[in-house]
C-alpha positions in Angstrom: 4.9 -35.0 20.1 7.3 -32.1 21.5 9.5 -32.8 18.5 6.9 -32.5 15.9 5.7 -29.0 17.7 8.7 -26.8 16.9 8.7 -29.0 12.8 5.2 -27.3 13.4 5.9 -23.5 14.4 8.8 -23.3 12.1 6.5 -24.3 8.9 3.6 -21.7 10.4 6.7 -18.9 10.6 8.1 -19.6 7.3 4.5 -19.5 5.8 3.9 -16.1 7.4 6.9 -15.0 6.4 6.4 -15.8 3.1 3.2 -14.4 3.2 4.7 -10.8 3.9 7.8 -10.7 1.1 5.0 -11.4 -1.0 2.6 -8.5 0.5 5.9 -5.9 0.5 6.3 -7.8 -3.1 2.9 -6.6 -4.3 3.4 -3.1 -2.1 6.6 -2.0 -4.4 5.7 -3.6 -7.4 1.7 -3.5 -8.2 2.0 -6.7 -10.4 -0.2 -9.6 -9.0 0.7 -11.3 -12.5 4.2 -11.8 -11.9 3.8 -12.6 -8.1 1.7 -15.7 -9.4 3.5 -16.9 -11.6 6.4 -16.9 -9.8 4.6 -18.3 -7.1 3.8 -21.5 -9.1 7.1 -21.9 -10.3 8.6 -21.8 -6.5 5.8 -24.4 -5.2 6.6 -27.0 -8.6 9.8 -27.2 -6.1 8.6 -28.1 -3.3 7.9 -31.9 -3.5 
């Protein structure tokens, strides 16, 4: 269980992480469009 718990934290870090590139992403920018779309592209990666 211990070794799952940091697998865990990391994936709840990354996500948060992720979460504010894309909010400073959106702060610059203004363009929910392109964050989208991008944003489906990255996650087609994933599996």
């Amino acid at each position: 269980m211990k070794n799952i718990r940091w697998q865990i934290f990391l994936g709840v870090i990354l996500i948060a992480l992720s979460t504010v590139l894309y909010l400073i992403h959106y702060g610059i920018f203004r363009d929910a469009h392109h964050i989208f779309i991008y944003m489906v592209g990255d996650i087609a990666f994933v599996p």
